[in-house]
N, C-alpha and C positions, 0 to 999 in steps of 0.2 A: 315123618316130621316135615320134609320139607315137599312142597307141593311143586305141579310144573310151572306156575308163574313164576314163585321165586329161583326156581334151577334156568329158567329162560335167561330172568336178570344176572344170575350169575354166571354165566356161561357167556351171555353180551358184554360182562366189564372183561373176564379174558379176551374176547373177541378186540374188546376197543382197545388190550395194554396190547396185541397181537399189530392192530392196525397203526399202534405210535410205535412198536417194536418188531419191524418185521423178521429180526435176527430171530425172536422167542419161536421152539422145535416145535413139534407139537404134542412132542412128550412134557417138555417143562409148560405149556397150554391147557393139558390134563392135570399136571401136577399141582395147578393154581388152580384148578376145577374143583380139585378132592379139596383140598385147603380150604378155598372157598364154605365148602357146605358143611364140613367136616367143623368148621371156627362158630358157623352159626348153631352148632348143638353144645360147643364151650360157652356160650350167649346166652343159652338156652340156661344153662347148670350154675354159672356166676349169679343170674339172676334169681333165680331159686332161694338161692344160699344165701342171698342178702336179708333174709326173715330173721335169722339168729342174728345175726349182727343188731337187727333194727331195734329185737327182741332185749340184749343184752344192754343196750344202751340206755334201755330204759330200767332197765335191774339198778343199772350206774346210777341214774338221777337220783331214783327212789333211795337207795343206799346213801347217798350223798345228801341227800336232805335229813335223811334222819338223823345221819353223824355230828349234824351241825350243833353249835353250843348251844342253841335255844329254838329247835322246832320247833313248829306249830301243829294241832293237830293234827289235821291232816298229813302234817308230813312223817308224824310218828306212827300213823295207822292211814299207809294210802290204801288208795285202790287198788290193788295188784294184777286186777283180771288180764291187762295185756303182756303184763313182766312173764306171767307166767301162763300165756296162751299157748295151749295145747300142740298148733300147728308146728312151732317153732322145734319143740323135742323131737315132733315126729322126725323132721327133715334131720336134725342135727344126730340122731342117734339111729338113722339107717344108714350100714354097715358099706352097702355097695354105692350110696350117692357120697358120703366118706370119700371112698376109696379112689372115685371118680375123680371129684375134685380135687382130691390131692394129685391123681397119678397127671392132671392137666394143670397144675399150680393153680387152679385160678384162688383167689383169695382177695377181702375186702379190707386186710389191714392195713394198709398204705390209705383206704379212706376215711379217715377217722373224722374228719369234717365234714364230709359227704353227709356220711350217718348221721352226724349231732345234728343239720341242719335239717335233713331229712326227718328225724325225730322232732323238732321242735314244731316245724308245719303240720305233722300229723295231730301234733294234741292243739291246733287251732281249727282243725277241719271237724266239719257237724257233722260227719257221718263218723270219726272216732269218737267223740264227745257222747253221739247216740251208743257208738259200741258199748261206750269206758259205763253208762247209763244202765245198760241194760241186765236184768238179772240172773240172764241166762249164761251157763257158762257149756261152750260143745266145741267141737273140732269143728264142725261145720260153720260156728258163728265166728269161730275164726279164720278159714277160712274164706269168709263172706268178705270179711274185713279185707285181707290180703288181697285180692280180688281186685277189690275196689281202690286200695293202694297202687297195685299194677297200673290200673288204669288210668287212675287222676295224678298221682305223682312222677311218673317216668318219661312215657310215653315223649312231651315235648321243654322234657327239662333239659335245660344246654349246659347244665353242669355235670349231667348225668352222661352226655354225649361228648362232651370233653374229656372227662375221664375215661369212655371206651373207647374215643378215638387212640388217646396215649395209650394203653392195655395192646390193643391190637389192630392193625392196618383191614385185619378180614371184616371186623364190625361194622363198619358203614351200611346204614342202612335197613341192619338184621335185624335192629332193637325190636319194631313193633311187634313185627313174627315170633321173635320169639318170646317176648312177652305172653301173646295169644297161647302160644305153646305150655307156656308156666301155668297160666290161667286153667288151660286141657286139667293139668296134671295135678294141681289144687280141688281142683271136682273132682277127680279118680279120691283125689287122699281122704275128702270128705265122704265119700263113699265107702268108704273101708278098705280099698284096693292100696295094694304095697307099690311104692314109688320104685318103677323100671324105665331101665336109660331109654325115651323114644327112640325107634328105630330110625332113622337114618333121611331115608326116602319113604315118603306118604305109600307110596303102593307096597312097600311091606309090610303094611298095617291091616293092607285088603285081606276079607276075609275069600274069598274067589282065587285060584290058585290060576285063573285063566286071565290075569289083571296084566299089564304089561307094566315091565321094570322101567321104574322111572329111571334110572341109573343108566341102563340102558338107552333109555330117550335120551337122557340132557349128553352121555357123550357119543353118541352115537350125530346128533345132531351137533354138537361140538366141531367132531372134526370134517364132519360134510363140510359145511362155514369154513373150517380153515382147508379146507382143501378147494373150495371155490370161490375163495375170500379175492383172488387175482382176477378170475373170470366176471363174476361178479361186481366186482366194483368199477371194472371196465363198461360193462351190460350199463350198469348204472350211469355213470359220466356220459357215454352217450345216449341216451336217453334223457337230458335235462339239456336248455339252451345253455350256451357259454357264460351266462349271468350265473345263474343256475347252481352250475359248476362251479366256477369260481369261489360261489357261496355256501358249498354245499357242506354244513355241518359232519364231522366223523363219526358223532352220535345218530345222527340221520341216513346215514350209508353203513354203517354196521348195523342197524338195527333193519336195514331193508335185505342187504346179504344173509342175516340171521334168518328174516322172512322167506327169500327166496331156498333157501338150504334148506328148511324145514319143509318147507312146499315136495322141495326136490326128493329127502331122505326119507318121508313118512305118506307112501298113496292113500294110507287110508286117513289121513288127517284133511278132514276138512278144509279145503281152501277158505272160506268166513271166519272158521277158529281161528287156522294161525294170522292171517291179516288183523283180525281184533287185538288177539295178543300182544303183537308188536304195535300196536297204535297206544294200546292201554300203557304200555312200558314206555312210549314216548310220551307220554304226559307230565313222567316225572323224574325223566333223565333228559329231556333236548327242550327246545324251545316253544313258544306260547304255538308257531305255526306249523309244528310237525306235525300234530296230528294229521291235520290234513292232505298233508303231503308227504308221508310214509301211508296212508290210508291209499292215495291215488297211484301213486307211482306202483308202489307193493301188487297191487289189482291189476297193474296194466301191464306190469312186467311177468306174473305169474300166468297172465291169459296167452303172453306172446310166446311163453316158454314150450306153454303147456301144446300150445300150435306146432312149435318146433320139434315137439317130441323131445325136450329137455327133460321137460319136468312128465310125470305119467300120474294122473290121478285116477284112482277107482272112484271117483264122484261125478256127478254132473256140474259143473263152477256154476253156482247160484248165482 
């Protein structure tokens, strides 16, 4: 499930509560590590489970308009293709996504507003309109739909992000991935494949038994960083004039330490890869000028290391 750029980001926010907490062991540094990735597969599973709900809600209207003293046709003979779209039972009556959610509490009944609003936008959107339209009735055309809900309603809704901020402190951030993730497992369901918890980390999913354990990488590279997070960020302060220093972002010096440790702990990792890496993750955790200057500094401390016999690469530094 989870790949190395998002185990990089999460392995950098323990890094930076390490750098505002330098009492934190580095066992309780792991212990927010597993947390971490562990919250993003709860992300993963809440969101999933939000289909019956969306599903149910519309059962409600439709029921609600019939009961009324003097419906209208329509409302005594709707359309029912979404009420009772196929996708929704699948999820709702497998046994071990059940059993999931429940043994993790997560659950959407505290958002009963959420829903109703979320439902009213869906039946103003052309592409439900096309759905509710169309004659076709499959798991996959629901599916289709669901899809494209992920995509156009969650993604940059800040009621949706408010709500999982309150939920849980580990969510920041996780939503889009694991939406992606939702989306994965929505094609598996259309395909006739039974809904199974993703594994964990991306390279248990390799079919090559010769794949190296992402688990492995992110804490293995963890506590390099916190073991050279003192040295390191020494190396850094001098290496920047006094201005420099003065100014120097914590997001910007943990994300170069990160660099430098990964350089350090993995000879056969590219020196290009991991500098990209940390550039890419500073575009959307530091400021408009870090790129370029976790790009230079990262480069020019990794060439002096590697001089020093700090760091050992089995590569040539491109």
């Amino acid at each position: 499930m989870l790949n190395r750029r998002i185990l990089r980001i999460k392995a950098f926010k323990v890094l930076y509560s390490y750098a505002e907490n330098p009492a934190m062991t580095i066992a309780e540094a792991e212990a927010q590590l597993e947390l971490s990735c562990e919250a993003a597969r709860s992300l993963y599973l809440l969101m999933l489970d939000i289909i019956p709900y969306i599903t149910d809600e519309a059962k409600v209207r439709i029921e609600n308009a019939r009961n009324k003293f003097n419906p209208t046709e329509a409302e005594r003979n709707p359309n029912m293709k979404f009420a009772e779209n196929l996708l929704a039972d699948v999820i709702r009556e497998d046994p071990d996504f059940k059993k999931m959610v429940s043994k993790r509490k997560l659950s959407w009944d505290q958002c009963d507003a959420f829903i109703r609003d979320l439902y009213t936008t869906l039946l103003t959107r052309d592409y439900f309109q096309a759905y509710m339209a169309s004659g076709e009735r499959s798991l996959k055309e629901d599916v289709d739909l669901f899809i494209k809900v992920f995509e156009e309603e969650f993604v940059d809704s800040e009621e949706l992000s408010k709500i999982l901020e309150d939920m849980s402190i580990w969510w920041n951030d996780d939503l889009a991935y694991s939406l992606t993730c939702c989306c994965d497992t929505l094609k598996d369901l259309a395909k006739g494949k039974s809904w199974a918890l993703p594994p964990l980390y991306r390279s248990e999913m390799a079919v090559r038994k010769d794949v190296e354990s992402d688990k492995a990488f992110i804490y293995k590279l963890l506590r390099q960083a916190y073991t050279c997070f003192g040295k390191y960020s020494e190396l850094l302060a001098g290496n920047v004039s006094q201005w420099e220093s003065d100014r120097l972002f914590t997001t910007d010096m943990v994300l170069i330490v990160m660099g430098l440790s990964e350089a350090k702990a993995f000879p056969d990792m590219p020196v290009r890869v991991t500098i990209n890496e940390y550039v890419e993750i500073s575009k959307y955790y530091s400021t408009p000028k870090s790129r370029s200057f976790v790009n230079g500094l990262l480069d020019r401390l990794i060439r002096r290391l590697i001089d020093e016999g700090d760091i050992v690469k089995n590569e040539v530094f491109a």
